[in-house]
N, C-alpha and C positions, 0 to 999 in steps of 0.2 A: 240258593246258589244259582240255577235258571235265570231267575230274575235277575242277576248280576250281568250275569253273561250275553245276556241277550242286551243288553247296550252297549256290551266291548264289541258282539260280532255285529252289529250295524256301524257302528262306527269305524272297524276295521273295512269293512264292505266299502263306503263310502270314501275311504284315505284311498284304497286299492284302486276305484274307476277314477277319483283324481287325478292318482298319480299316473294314471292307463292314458287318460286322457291329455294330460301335460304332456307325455312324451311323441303327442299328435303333430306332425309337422308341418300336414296343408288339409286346409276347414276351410269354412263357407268365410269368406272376401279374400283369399287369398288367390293367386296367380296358378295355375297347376301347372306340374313340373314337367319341362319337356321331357321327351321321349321316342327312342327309334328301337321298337321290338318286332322281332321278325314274324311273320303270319304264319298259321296254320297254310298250308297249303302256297306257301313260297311268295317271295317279296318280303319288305319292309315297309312298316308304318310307322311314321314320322307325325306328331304332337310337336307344336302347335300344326308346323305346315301343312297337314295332310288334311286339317279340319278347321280351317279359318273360315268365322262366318258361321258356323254351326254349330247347335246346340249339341253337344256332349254327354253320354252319358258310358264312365268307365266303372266294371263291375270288375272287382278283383276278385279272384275266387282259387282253390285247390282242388286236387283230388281227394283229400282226407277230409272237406268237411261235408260232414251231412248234409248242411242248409243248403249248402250249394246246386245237392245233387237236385232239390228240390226247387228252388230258387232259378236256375239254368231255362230250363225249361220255359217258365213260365217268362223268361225274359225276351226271348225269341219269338214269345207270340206278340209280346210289347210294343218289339222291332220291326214286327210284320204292320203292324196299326198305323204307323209312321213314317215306312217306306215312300219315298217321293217328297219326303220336308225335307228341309235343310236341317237333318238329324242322325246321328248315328249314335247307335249301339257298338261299345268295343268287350270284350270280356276278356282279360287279362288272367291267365292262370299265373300261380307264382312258384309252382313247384320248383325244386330243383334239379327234378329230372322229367324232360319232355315225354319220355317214355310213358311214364306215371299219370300223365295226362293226357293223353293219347289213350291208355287205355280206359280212361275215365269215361272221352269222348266217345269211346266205343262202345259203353253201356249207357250213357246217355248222350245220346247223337242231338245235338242244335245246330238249329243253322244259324250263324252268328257269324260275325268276325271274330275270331279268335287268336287272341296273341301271346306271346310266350316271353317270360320275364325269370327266364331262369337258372339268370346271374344275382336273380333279387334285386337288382339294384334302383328299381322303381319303386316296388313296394317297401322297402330298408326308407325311400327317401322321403315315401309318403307317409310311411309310421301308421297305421290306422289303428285302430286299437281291438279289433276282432275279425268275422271273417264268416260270411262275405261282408267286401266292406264295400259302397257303389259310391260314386260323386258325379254330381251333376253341374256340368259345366257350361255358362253361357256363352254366346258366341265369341265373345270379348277373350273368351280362355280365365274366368273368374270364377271358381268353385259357388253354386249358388246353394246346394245342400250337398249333405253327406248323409249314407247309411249305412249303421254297422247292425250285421246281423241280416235274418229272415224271418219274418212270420207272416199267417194269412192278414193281407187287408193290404203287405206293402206294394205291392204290384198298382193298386189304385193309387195308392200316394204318388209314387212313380210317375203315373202315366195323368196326374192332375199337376203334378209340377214341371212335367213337361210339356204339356199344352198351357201351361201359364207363359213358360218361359220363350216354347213356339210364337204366341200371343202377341208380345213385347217386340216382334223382329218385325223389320222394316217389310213392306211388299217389293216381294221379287225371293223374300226367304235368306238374303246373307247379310249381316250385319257389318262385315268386312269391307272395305275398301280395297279393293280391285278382283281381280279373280282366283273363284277361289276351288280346289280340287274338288268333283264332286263324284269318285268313283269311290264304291267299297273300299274298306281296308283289306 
């Protein structure tokens, strides 16, 4: 009986991340979607305009997932190693209540831009299929990877596909045609 079932539950396993994965709305060669979410600590930040020219990296993240709580952190140190590129770290919460994440931020304090999406309406557009989900975007505004999930080792991947894609950009750091904002979000 075991031996039966154990090929209906792989192959259900496999139909489930398909169909997780089909209802993915932006991957790697696609455009990423604009966006204007308000900051942690006042203003709005504005996709593409506010990062033309610059390599991209958006981490979506909650207060209810675990990965996060651990993931967060080590992302902040990431942002510290590439302060002064033409690069930024954004970390998008998607809760629905700002509240909820605010007190997140206050048992684990990062220094990050932090933005708040808590209409949903970016993450709804983006569809990812789990959580955290990070996209790495090159200056062009072109998804170049995607990551869903956390485990030890991603933080290197991260920060070798972002020095690849640092690599690639013209001298002077913008790949952009004319000027392009180069304050925090």
């Amino acid at each position: 009986m075991r031996r039966r079932l154990l090929p209906l539950c792989v192959l259900g396993t496999f139909a489930v991340v398909f169909a997780l994965h089909a209802g993915e709305r932006i991957g790697p060669g696609d455009k990423f979607a604009a966006f204007s979410l308000e900051k942690r600590g006042g203003g709005t930040a504005r996709y593409p305009e506010d990062f033309r020219g610059r390599v991209v990296f958006i981490d979506f993240w909650a207060s209810w997932c675990p990965e996060c709580k651990v993931e967060l952190p080590k992302l902040a140190e990431l942002d510290k190693k590439f302060r002064g590129k033409p690069f930024v770290l954004l970390a998008v919460n998607v809760d629905s209540s700002r509240k909820e994440a605010e007190k997140f931020l206050e048992r684990v304090p990062v220094d990050l831009p932090v933005l708040f999406d808590t209409n949903q309406k970016l993450i709804q557009e983006v569809a990812p299929v789990g959580m955290p989900a990070s996209y790495l975007i090159g200056p062009e505004g072109v998804v170049q990877k995607r990551y869903i999930g956390f485990q030890d080792g991603y933080i290197e991947t991260y920060q070798t596909d972002i020095e690849a894609l640092l690599a690639k950009m013209p001298p002077g750091g913008s790949a952009a045609k004319g000027p392009s904002k180069t304050e925090s979000p």
